[in-house]
LOTORZA-708348 format. One record per residue: x, y, z of N, C-alpha, C, O in turn; residue in three letters. Coordinates in pm, whole numbers. Layout:
REM LOTORZA-708348
ATOM    n.u    n.v    n.w   ca.u   ca.v   ca.w    c.u    c.v    c.w    o.u    o.v    o.w residuo
ATOM      X      Y      Z      X      Y      Z      X      Y      Z      X      Y      Z     ala
...
This chain:
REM LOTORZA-708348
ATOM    n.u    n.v    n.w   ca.u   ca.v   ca.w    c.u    c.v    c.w    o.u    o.v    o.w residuo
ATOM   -231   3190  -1558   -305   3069  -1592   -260   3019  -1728   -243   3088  -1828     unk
ATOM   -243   2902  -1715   -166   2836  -1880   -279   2711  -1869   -261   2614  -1796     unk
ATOM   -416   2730  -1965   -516   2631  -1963   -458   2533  -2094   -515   2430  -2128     unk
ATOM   -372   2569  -2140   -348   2425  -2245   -261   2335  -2171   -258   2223  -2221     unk
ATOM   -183   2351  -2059    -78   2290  -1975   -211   2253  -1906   -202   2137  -1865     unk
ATOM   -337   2312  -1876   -461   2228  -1791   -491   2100  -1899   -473   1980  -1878     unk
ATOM   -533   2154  -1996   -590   2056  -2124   -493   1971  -2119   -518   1850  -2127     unk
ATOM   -377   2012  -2107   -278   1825  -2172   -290   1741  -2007   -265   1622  -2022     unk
ATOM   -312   1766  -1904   -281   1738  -1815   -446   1642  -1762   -462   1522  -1737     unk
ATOM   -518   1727  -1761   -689   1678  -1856   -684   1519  -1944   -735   1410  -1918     unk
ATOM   -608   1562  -2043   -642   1472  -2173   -536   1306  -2101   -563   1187  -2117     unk
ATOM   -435   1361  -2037   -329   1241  -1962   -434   1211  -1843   -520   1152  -1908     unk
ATOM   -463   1213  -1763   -508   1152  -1677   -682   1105  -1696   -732   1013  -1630     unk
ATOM   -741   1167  -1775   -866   1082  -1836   -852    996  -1960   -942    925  -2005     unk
ATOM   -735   1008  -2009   -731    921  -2126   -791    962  -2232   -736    923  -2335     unk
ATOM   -905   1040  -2251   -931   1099  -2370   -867   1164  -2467   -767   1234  -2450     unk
ATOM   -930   1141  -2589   -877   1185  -2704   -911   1341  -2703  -1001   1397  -2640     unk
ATOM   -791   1414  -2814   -809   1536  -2824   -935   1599  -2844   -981   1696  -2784     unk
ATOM   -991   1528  -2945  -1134   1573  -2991  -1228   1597  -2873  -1299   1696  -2854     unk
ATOM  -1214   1471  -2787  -1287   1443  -2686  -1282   1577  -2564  -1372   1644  -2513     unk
ATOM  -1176   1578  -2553  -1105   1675  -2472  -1175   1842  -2501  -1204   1925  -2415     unk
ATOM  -1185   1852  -2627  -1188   1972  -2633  -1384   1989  -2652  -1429   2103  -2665     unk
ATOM  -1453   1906  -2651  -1591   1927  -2615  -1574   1967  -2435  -1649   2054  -2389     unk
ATOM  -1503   1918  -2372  -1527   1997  -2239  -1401   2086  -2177  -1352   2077  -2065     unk
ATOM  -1365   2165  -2278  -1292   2297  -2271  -1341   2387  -2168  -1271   2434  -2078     unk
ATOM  -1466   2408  -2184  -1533   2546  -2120  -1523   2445  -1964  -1452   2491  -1874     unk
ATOM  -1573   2351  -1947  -1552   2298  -1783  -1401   2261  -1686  -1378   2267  -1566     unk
ATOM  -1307   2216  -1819  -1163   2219  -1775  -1121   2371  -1743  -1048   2387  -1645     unk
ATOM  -1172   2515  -1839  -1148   2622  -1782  -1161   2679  -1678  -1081   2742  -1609     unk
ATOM  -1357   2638  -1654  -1404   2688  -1531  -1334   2627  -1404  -1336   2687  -1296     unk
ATOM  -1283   2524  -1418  -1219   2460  -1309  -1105   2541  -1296  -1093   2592  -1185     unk
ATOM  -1028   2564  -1369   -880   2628  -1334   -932   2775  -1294   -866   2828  -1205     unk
ATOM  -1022   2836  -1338  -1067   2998  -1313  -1096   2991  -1150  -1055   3076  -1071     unk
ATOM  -1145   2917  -1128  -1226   2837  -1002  -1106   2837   -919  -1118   2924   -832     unk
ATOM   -976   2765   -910   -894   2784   -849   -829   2899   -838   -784   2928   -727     unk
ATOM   -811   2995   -957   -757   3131   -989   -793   3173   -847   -719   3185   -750     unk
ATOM   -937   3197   -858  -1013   3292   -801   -965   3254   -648   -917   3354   -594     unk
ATOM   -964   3162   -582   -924   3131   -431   -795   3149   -385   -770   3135   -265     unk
ATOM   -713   3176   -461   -557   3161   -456   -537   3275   -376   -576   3384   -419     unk
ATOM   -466   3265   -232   -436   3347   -128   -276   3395   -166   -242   3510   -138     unk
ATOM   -186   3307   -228    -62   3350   -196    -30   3447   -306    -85   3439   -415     unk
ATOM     68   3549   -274     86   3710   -333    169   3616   -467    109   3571   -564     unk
ATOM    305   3602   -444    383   3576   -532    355   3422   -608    429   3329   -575     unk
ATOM    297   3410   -664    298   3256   -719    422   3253   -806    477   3347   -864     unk
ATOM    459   3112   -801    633   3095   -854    535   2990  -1000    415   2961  -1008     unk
ATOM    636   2963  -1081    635   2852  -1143    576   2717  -1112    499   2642  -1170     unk
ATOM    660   2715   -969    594   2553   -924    432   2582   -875    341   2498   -881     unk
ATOM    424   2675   -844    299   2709   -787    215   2683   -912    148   2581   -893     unk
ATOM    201   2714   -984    158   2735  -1137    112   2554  -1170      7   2490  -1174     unk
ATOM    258   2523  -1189    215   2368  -1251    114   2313  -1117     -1   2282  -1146     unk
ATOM    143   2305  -1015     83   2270   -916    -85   2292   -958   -161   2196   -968     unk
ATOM   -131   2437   -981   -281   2471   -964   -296   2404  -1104   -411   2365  -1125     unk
ATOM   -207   2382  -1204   -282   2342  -1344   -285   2160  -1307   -379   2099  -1357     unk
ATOM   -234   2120  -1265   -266   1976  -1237   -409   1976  -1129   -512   1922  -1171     unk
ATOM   -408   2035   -999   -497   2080   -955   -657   2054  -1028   -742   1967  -1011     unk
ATOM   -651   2194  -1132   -768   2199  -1177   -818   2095  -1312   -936   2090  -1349     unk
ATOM   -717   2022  -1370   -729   1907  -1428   -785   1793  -1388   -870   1734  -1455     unk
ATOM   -724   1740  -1232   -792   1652  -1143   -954   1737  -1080  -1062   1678  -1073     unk
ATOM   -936   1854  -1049  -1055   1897  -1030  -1199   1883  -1119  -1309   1840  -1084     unk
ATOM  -1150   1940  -1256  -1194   1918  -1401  -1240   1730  -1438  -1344   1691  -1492     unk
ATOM  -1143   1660  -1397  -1142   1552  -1440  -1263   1466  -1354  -1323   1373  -1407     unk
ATOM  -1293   1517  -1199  -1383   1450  -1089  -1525   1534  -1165  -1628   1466  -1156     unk
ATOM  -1535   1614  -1207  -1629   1688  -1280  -1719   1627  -1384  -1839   1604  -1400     unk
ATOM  -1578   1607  -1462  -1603   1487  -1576  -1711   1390  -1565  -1814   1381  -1632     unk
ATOM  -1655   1298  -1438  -1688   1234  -1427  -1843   1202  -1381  -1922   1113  -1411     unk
ATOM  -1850   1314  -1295  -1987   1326  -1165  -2043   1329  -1295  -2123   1236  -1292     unk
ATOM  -2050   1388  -1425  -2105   1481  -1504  -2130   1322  -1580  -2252   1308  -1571     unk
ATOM  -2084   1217  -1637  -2080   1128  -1660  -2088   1019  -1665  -2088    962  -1774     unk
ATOM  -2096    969  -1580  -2094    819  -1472  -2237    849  -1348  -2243    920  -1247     unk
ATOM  -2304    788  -1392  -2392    762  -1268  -2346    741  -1116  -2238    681  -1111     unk
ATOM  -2378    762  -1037  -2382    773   -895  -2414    602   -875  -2340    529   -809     unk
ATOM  -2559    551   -958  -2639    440   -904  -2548    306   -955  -2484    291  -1059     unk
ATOM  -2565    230   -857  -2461    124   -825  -2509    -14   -921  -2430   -102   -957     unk
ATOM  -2693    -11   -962  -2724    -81   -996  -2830    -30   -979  -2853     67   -906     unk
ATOM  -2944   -122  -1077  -3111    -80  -1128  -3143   -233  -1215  -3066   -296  -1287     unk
ATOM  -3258   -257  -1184  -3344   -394  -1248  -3435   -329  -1334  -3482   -218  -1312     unk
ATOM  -3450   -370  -1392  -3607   -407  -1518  -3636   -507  -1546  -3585   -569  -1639     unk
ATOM  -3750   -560  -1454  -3733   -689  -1472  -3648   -832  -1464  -3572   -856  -1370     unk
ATOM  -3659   -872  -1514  -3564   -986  -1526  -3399   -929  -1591  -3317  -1001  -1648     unk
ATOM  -3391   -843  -1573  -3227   -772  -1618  -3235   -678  -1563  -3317   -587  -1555     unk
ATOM  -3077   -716  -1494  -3011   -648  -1390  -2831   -547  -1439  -2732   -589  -1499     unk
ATOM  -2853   -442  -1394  -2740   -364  -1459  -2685   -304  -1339  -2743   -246  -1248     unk
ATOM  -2521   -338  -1362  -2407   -312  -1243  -2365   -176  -1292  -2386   -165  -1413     unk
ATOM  -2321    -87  -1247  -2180      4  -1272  -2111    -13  -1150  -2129    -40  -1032     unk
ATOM  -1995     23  -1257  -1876     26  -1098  -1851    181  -1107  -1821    257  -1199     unk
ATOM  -1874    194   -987  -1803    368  -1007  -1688    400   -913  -1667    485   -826     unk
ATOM  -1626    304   -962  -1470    301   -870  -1350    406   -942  -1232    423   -911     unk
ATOM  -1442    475  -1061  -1334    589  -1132  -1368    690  -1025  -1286    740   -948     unk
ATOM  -1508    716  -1030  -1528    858   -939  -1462    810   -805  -1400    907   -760     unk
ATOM  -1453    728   -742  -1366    726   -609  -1264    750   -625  -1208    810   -533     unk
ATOM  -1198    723   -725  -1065    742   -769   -988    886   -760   -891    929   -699     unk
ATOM  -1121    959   -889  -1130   1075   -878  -1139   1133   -735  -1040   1185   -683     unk
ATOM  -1216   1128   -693  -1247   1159   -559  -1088   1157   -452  -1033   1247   -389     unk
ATOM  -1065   1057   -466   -945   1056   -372   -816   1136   -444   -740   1202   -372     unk
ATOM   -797   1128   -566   -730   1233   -656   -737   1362   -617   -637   1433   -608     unk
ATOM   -842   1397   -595   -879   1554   -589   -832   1584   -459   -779   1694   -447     unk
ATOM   -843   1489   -329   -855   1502   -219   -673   1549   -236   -635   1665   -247     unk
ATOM   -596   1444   -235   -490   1479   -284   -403   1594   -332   -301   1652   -296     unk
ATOM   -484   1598   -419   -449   1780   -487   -492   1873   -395   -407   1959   -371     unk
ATOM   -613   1886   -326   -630   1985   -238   -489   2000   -148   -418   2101   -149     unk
ATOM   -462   1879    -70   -351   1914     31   -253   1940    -38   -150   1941     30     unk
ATOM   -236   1963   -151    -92   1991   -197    -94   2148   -274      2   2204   -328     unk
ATOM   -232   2195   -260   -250   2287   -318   -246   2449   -172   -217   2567   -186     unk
ATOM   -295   2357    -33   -336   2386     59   -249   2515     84   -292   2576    182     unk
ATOM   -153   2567     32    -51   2660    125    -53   2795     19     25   2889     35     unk
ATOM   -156   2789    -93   -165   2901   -197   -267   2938   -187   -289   3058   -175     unk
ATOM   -402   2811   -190   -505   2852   -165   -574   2851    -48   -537   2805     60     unk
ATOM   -731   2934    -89   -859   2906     62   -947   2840     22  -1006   2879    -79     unk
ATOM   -973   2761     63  -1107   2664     57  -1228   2677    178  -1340   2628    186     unk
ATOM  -1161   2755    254  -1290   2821    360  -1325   2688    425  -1441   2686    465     unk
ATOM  -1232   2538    456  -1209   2469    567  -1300   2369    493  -1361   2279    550     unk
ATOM  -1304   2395    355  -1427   2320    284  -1325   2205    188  -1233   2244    115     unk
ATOM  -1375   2019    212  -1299   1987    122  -1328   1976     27  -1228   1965    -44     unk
ATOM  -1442   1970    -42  -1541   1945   -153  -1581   2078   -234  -1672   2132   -170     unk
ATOM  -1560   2132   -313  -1556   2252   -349  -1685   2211   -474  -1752   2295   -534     unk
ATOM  -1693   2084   -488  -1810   2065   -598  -1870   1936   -520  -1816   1844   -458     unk
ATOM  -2001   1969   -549  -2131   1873   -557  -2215   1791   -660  -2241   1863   -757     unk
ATOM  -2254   1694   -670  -2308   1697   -830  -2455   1666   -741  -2471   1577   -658     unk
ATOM  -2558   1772   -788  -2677   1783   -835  -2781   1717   -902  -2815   1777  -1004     unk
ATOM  -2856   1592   -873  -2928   1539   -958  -3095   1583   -959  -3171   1533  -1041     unk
C-alpha cells in the first residue's frame, strides 16, 4: 500500500488543496485499507498497485462527497427556495463504478457494487 500515491491521486481528482486534503487522511486511508483487505489476487504486480491506489482515491473521493454534499435536491423556507446540484456525487458515483470494473480481476466484492452507503 503506497497511501501518499492515494493522497496525490485524492488531492488531483477533487481538486483540493493540500491542507484540505490532509483533514481527511484517516478516510482516504480507510478507503485504500478497505480495498487491501478484499484483494483476492496472490501476486499483485506494480500495475496492480497503481490500479487499487486510484481505486481507493475515487472510492475515498465518492466518500468525500456523500460525507459533504447533501443528497436533497432542493428545500423552501418560505418565500426562498434553495437548489443543489449534486451532479458531482453522480459523477463520483459513476467514477467509482468504473474503478470497480477495472479493479474486478484482483478483487471480491461479494457480487456487491456499492461497497458504501451514506447513512442519514
Amino acid at each position: 500500500m503506497n497511501l501518499e500515491n492515494t493522497l496525490n491521486r485524492f488531492r488531483l481528482i477533487s481538486g483540493l488543496g493540500t491542507e484540505t486534503v490532509s483533514n481527511w487522511r484517516d478516510l482516504i486511508s480507510d478507503s485504500r485499507e478497505y480495498l487491501d483487505s478484499i484483494v483476492t489476487k496472490e501476486d499483485i504486480y506494480e500495475s496492480d498497485e497503481k490500479r487499487l491506489d486510484n481505486a481507493a482515491a475515487v472510492y475515498a473521493y465518492y466518500k468525500y462527497l456523500s460525507y459533504t454534499i447533501s443528497e436533497e435536491t432542493s428545500f423552501s423556507a418560505g418565500d426562498l427556495k434553495v437548489s443543489y446540484n449534486n451532479e458531482k456525487i453522480k459523477a463520483a458515483k459513476e467514477m467509482w463504478e468504473a474503478e470497480l470494473e477495472s479493479i474486478k480481476d484482483i478483487v471480491n466484492f461479494d457480487n456487491s457494487v456499492f461497497v458504501f452507503k451514506r447513512v442519514i
